[in-house]
PASE-788930 format. One line per 5 residues: number of its first residue (from 1); their letters; for each residue x, y, z of N, C-alpha, C, O. Coordinates in nm, 4 decimals. Atoms other than C-alpha are relative to their C-alpha. Example, Ala and Ser with C-alpha at 12.3 -4.5 7.8 and 13.67 -1.06 7.14 Angstrom:
2
1	AS	0.0890 -0.1190 0.0000 1.2300 -0.4500 0.7800 0.0900 0.1200 0.0000 0.1936 0.1181 0.0665 ~ -0.0820 -0.1190 -0.0060 1.3670 -0.1060 0.7140 -0.0770 0.1090 0.0730 -0.0261 0.2198 0.0899
//
This chain:
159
1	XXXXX	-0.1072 0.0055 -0.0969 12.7508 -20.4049 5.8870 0.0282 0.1410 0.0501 0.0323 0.2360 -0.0280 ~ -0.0542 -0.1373 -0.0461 12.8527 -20.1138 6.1154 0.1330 -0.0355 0.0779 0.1487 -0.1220 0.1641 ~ -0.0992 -0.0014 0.0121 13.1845 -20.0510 6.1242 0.0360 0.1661 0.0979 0.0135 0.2692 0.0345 ~ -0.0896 -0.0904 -0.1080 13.3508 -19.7830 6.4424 0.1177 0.0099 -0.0134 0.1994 -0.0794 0.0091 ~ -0.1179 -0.0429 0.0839 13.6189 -19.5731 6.2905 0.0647 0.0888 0.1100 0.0398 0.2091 0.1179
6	XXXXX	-0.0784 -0.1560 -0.0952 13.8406 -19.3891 6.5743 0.1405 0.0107 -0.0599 0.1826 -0.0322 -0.1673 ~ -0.1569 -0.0467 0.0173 14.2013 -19.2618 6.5968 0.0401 0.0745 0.0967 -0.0442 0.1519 0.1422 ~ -0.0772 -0.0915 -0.0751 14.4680 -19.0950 6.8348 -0.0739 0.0524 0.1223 -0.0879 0.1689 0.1592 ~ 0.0297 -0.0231 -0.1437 14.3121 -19.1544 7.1652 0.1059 0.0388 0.1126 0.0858 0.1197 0.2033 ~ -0.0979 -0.0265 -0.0499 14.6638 -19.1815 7.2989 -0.0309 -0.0546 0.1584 0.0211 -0.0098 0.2606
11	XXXXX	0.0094 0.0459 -0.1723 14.5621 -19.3496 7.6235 -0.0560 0.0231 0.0491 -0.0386 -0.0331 0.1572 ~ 0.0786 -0.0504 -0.0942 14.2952 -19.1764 7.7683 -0.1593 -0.0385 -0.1112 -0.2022 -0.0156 -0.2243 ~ 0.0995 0.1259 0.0453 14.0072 -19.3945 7.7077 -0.1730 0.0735 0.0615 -0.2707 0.0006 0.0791 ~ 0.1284 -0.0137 -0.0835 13.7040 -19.1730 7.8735 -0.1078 0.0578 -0.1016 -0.2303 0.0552 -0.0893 ~ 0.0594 -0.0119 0.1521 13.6093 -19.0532 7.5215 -0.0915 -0.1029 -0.0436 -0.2132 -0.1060 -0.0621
16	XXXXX	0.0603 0.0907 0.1264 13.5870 -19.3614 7.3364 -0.0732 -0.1321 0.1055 -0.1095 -0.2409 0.0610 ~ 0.0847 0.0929 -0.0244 13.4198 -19.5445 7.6105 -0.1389 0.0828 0.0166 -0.2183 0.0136 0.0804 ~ 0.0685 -0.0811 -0.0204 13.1623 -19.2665 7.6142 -0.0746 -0.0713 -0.1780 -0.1840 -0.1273 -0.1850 ~ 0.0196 0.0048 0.1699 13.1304 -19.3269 7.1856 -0.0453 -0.1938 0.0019 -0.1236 -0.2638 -0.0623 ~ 0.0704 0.2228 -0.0007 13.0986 -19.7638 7.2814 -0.1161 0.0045 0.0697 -0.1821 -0.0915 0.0301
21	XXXXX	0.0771 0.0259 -0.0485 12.8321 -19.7130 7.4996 -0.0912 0.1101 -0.0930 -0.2109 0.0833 -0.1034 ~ 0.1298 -0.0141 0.0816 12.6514 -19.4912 7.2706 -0.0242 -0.0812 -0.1244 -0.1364 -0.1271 -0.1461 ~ 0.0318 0.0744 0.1020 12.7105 -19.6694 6.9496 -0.0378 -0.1480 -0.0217 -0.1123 -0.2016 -0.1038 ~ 0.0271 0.1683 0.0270 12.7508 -20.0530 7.0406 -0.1900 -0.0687 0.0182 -0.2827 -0.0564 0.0983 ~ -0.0994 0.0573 0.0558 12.6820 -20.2356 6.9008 0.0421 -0.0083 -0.1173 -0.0150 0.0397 -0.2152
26	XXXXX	-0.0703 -0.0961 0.1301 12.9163 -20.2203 6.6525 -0.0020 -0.1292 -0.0909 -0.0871 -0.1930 -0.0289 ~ -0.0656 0.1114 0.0990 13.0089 -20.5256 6.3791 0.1772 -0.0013 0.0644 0.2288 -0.0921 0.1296 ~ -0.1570 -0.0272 -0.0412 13.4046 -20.3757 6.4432 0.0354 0.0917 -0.0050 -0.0125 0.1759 -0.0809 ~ -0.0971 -0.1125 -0.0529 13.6331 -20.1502 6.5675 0.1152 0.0448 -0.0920 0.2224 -0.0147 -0.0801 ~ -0.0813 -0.0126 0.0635 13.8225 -20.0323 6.3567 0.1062 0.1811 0.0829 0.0580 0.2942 0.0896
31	XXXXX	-0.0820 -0.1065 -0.0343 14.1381 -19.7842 6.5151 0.0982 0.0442 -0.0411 0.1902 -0.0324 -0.0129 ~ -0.1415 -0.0535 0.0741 14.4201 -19.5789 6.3320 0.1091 0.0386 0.0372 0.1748 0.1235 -0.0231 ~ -0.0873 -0.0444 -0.0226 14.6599 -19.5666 6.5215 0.0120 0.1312 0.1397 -0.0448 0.2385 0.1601 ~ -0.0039 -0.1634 -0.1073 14.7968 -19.3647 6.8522 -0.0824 -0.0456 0.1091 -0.1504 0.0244 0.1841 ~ 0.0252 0.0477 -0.1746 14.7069 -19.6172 7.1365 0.0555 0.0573 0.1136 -0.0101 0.1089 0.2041
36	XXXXX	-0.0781 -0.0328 -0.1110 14.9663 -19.5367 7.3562 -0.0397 -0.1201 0.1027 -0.0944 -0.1161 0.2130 ~ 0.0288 0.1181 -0.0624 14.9341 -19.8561 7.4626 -0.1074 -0.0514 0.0846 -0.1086 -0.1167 0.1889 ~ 0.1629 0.0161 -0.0381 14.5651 -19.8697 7.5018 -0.0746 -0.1185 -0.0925 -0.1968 -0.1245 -0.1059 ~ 0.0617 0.0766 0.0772 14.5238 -20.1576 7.2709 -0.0926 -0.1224 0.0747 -0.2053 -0.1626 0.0459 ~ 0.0403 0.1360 -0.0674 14.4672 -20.4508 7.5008 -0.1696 0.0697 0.1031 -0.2707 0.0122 0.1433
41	XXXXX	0.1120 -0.1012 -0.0699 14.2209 -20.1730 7.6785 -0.1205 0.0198 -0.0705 -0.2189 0.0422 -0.0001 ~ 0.0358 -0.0241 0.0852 14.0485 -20.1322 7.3980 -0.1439 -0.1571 -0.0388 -0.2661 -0.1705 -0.0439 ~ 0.0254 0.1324 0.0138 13.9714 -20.4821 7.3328 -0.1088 -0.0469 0.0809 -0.2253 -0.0852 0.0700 ~ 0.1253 0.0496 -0.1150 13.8548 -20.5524 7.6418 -0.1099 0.0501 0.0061 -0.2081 -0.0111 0.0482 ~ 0.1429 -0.0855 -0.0729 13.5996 -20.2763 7.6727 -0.0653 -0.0046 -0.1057 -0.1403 0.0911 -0.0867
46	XXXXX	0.0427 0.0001 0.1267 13.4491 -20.3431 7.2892 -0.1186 -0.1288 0.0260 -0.0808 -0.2254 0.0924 ~ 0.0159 0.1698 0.0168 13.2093 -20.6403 7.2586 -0.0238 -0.0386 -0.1029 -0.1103 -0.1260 -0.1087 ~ -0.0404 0.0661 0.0658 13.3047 -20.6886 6.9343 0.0996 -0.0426 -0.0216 0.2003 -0.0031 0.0370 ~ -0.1126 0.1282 -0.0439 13.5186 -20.9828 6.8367 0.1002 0.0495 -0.1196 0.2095 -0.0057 -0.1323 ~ -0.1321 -0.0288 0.1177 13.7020 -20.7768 6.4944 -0.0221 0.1099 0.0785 -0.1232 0.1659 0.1207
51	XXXXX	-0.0769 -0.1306 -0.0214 13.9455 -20.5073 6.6101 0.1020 0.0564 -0.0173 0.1896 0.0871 0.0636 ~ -0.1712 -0.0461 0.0942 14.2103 -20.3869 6.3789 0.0094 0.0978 0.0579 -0.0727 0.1865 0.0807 ~ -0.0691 -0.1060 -0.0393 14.4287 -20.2000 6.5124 0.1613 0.0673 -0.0643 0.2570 -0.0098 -0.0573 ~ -0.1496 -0.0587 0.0874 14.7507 -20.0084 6.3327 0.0530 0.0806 0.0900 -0.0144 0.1651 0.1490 ~ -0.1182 -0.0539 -0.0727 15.0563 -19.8931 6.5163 0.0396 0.1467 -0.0904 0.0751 0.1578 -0.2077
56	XXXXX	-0.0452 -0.0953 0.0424 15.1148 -19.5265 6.5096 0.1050 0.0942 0.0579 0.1601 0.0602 0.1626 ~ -0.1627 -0.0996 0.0041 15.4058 -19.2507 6.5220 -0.0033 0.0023 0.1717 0.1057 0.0469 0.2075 ~ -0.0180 -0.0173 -0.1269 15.3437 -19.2598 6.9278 -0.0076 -0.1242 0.1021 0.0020 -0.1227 0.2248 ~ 0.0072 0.0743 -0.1019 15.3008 -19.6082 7.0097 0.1508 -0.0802 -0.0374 0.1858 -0.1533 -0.1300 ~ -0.1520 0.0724 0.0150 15.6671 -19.7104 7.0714 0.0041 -0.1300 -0.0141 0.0112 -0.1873 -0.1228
61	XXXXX	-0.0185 0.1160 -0.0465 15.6854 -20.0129 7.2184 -0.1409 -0.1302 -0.0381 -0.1742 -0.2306 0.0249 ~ 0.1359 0.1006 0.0065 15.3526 -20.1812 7.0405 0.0644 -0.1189 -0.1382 0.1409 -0.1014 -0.2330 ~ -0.0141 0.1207 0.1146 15.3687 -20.5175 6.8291 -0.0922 0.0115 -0.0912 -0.1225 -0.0857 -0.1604 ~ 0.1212 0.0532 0.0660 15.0822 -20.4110 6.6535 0.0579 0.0659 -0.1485 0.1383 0.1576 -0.1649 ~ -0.0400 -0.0206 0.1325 15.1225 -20.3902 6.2929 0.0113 0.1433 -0.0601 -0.0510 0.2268 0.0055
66	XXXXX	0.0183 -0.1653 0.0560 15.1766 -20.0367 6.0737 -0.0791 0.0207 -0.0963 -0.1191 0.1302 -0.1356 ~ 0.1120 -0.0403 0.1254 14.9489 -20.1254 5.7923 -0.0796 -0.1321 0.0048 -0.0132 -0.2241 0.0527 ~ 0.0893 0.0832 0.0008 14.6404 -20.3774 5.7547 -0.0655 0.0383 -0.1001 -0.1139 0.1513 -0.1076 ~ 0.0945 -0.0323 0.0863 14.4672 -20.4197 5.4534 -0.0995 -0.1370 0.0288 -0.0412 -0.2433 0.0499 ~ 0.1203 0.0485 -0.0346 14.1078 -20.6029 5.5176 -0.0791 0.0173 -0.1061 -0.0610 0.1040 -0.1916
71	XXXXX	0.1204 -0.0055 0.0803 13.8059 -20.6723 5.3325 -0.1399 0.0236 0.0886 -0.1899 -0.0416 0.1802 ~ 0.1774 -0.0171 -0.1252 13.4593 -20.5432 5.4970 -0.1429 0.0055 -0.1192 -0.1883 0.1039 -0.1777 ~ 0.1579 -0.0559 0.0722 13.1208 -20.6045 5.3004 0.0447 -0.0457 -0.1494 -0.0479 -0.0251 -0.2279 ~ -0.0348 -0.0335 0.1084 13.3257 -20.6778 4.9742 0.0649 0.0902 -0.0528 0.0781 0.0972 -0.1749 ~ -0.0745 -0.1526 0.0389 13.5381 -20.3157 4.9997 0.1292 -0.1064 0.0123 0.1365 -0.2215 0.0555
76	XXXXX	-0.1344 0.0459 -0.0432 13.8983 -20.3780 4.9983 0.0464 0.1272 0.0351 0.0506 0.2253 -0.0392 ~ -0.0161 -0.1314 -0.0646 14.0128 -20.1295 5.2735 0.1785 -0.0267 0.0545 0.2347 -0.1285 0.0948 ~ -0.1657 -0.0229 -0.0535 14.3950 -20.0270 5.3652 0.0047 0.1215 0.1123 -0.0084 0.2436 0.1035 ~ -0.0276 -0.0909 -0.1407 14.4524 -19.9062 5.7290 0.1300 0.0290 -0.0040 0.2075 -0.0491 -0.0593 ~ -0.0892 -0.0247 -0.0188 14.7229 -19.7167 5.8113 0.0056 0.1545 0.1576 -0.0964 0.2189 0.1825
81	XXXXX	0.0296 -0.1262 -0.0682 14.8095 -19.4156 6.1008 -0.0005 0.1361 -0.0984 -0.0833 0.2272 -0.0960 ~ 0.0126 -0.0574 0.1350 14.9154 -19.2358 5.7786 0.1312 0.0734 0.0168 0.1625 0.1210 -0.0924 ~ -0.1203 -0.0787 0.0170 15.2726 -19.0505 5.8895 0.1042 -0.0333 -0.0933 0.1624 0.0518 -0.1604 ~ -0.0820 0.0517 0.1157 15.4871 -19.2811 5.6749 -0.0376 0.1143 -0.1397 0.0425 0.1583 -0.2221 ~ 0.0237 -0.0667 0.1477 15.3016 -19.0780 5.3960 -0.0154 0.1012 0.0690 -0.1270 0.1118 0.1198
86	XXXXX	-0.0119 -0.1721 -0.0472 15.3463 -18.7522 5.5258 -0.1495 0.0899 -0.0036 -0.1823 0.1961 -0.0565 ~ 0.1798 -0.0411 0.0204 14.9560 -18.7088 5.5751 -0.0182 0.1470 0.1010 -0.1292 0.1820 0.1414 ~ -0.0063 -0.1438 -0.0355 15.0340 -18.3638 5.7340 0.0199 0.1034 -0.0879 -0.0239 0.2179 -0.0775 ~ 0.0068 -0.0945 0.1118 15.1175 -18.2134 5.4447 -0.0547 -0.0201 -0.1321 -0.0339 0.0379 -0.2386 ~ 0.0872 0.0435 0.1124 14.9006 -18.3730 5.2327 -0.0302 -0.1615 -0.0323 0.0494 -0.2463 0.0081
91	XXXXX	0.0333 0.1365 0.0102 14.7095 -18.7108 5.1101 0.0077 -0.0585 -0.1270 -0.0814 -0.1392 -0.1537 ~ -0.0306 0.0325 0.0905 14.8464 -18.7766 4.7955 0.0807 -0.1291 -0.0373 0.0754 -0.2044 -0.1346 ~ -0.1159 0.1286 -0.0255 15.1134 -19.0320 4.8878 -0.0564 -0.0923 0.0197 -0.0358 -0.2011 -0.0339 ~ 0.0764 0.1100 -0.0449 14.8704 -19.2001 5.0606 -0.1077 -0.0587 -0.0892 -0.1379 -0.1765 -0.1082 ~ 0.0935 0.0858 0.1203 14.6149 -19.2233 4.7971 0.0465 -0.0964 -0.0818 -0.0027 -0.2040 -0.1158
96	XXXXX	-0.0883 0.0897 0.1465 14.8730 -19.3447 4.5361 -0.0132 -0.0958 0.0927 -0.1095 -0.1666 0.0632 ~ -0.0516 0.0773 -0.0026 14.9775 -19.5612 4.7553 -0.1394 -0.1581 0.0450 -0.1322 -0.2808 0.0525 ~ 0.1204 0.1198 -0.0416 14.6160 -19.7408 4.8585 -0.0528 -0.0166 -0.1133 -0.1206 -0.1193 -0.1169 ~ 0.0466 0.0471 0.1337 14.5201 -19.7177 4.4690 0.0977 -0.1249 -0.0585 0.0413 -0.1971 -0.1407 ~ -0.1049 0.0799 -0.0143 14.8480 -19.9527 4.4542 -0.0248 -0.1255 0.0365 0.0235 -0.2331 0.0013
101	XXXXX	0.0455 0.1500 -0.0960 14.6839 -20.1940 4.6728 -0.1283 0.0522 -0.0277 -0.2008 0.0862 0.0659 ~ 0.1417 0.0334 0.0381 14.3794 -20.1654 4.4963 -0.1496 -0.0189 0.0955 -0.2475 -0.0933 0.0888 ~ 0.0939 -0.0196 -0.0931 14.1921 -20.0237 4.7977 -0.1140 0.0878 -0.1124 -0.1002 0.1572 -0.2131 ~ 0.1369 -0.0761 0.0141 13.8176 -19.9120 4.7601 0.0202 0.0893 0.0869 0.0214 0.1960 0.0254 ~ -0.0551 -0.0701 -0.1630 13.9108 -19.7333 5.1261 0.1093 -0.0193 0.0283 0.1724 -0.1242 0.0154
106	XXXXX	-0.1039 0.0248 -0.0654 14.1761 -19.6266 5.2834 -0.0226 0.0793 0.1609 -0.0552 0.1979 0.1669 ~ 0.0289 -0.0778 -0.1829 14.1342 -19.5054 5.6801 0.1957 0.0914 0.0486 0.3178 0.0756 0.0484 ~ -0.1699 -0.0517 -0.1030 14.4324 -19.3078 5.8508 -0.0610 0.0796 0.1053 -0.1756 0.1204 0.1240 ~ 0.0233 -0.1262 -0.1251 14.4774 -19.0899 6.1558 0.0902 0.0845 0.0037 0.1468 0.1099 -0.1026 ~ -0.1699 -0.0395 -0.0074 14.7715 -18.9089 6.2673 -0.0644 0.1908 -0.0254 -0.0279 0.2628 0.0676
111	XXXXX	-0.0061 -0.1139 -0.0231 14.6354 -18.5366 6.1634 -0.0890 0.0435 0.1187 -0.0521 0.1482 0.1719 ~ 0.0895 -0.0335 -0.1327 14.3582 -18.5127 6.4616 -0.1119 0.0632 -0.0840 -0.1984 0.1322 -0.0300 ~ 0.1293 -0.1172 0.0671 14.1183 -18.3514 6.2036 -0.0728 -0.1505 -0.1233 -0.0191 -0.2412 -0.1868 ~ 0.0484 0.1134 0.0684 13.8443 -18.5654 6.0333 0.0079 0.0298 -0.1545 0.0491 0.1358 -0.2018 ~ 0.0357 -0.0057 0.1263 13.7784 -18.6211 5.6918 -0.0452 -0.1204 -0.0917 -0.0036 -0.2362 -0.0881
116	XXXXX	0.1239 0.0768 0.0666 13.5293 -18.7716 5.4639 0.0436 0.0223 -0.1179 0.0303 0.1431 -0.1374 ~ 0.0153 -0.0224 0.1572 13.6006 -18.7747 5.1029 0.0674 -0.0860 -0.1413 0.1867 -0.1158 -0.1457 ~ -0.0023 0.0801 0.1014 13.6123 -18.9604 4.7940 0.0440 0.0223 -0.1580 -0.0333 0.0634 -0.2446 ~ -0.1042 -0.0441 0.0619 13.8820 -18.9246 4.5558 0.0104 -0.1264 -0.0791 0.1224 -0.1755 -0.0650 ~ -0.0114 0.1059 0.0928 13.8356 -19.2176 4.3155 -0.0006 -0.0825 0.0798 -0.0386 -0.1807 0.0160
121	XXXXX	0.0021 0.0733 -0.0794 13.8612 -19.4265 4.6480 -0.0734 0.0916 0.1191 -0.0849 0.2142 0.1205 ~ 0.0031 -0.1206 -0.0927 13.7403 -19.3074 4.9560 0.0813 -0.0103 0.1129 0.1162 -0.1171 0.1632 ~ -0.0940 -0.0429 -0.0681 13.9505 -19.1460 5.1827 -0.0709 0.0709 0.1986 -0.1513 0.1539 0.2410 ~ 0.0964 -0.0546 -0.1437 13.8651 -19.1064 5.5721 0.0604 -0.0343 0.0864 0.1036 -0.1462 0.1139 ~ -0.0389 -0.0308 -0.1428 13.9751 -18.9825 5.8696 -0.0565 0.0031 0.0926 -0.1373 0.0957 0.0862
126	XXXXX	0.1645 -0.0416 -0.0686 13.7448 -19.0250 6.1844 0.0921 0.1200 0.1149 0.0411 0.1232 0.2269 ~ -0.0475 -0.0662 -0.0645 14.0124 -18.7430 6.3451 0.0144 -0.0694 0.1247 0.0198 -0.1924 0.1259 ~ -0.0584 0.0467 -0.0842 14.0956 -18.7555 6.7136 -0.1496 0.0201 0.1279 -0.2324 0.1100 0.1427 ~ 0.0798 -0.0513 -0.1400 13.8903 -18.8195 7.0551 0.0360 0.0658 0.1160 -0.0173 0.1097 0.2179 ~ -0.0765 -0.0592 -0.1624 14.1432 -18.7054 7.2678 0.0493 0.1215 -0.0288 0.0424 0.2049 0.0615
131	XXXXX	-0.0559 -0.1165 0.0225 14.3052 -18.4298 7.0952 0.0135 0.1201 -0.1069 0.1100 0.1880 -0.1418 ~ 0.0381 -0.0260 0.1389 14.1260 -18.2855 6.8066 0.0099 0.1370 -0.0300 -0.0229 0.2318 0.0414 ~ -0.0614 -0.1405 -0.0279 14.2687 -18.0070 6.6384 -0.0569 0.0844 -0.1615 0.0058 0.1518 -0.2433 ~ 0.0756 -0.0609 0.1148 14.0268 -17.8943 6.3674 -0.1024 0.1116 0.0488 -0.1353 0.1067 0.1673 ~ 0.1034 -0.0882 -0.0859 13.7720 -17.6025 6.4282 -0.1049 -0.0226 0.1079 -0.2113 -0.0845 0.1120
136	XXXXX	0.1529 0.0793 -0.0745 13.5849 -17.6301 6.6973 0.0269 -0.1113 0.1621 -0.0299 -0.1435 0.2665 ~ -0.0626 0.1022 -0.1274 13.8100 -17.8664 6.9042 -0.0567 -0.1340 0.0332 0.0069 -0.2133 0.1026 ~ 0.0843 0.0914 0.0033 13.5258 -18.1246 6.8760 0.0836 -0.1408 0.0350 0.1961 -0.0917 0.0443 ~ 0.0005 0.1192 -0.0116 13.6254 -18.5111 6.9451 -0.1097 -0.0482 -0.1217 -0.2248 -0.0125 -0.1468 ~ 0.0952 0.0578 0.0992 13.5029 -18.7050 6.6679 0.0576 -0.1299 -0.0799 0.1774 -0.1519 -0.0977
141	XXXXX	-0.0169 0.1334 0.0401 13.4754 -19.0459 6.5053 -0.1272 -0.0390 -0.0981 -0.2310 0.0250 -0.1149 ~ 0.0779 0.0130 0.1187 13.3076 -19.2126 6.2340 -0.0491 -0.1224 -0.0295 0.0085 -0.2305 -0.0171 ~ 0.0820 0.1583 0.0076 13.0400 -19.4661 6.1475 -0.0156 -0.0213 -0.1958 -0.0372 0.0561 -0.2891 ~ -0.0462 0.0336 0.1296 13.0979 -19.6817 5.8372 -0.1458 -0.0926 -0.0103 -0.1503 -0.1979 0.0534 ~ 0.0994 0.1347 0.0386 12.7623 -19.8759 5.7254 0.0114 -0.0673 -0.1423 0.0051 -0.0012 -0.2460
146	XXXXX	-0.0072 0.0863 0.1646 12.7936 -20.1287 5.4209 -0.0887 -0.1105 0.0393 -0.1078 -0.1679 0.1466 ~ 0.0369 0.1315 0.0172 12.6154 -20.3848 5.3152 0.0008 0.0000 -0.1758 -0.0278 0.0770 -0.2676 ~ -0.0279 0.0837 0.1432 12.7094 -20.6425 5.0208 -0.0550 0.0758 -0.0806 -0.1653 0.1291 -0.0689 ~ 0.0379 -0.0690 0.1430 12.6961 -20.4890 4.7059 -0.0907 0.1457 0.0136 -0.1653 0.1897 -0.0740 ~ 0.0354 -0.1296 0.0328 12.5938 -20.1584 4.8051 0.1096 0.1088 0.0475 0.1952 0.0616 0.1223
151	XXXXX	-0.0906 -0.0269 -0.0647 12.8056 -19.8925 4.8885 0.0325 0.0675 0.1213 -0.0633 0.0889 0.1957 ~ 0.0382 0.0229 -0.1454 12.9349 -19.8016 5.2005 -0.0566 0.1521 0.0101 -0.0758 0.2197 -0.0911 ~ 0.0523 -0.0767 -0.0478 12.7967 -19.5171 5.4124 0.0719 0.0896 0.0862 0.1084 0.0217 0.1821 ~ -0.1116 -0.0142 -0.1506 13.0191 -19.2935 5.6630 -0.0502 0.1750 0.0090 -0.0616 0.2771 -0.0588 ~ 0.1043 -0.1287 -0.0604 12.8469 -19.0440 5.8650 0.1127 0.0435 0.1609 0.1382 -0.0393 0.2483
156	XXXX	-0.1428 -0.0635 -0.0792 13.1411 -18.8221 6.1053 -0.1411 0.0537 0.1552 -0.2463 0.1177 0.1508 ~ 0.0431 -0.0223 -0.1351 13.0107 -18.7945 6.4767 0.0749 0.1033 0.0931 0.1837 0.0640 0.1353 ~ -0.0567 0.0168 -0.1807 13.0995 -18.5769 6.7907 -0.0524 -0.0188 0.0640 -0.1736 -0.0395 0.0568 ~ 0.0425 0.0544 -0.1260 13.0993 -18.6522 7.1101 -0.0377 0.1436 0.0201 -0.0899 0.1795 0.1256
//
């Protein structure tokens, strides 16, 4: 299964349709948060049929949920944008709190900077396409491969 990990597009969509037409096709979309009310946008321009999406610190007015926990491949994964846990000053809160819910994965967004790493669970950020604020300035997003009973794979892209 391949699994398309973004975050904190914020509305400007010329990125991540740049990242669908190179990667699709995908299995699912997976996004962390920081539509800016680009969800239904999103949707449409994907042609896959799973697309979790989590409501983050900038999308006011969205119905879409603040946390999703999912199963992909046999992982048990917990989405979130990640500010509730103060994932600016660190990912500790957030770990506890996806070891809690007995995540294998947990995804967030919210700092604009990626990250890959595996902390008794693994922990991953695919940073921001629109406004990425790690060295380099890069746009970047992240491909998740699993299959059943092996484990997964996640390889950090820029555009």
């Amino acid at each position: 299964m391949k699994v398309l990990i973004v975050s904190d597009t914020h509305g400007r969509h010329d990125a991540l349709l740049k990242v669908l037409r190179r990667e699709e096709p995908v299995d699912m979309l997976i996004h962390c948060g920081d539509t800016e009310g680009g969800e239904d946008w999103i949707r449409q321009h994907t042609q896959c049929l799973s697309v979790p999406i989590v409501k983050g610190n900038n999308d006011f007015f969205s119905n879409l949920p603040p946390e999703l926990e999912l199963d992909i491949e046999g992982f048990h994964v917990f989405i979130t944008h990640g500010h509730g846990y103060g994932v600016s000053m660190g990912i500790e809160r957030l770990i506890e709190e996806a070891l809690s819910r007995k995540a294998d994965i947990v995804m967030y967004g919210h700092t604009h900077r990626p990250m890959i790493r595996n902390e008794g669970l693994w922990v991953i950020n695919p940073g921001s396409l629109s406004y990425p604020r790690q060295e380099g300035h890069e746009p970047t997003y992240i491909i998740m491969n699993v299959f059943e009973g092996n484990k997964p794979e996640f390889n950090l892209y820029t555009l």
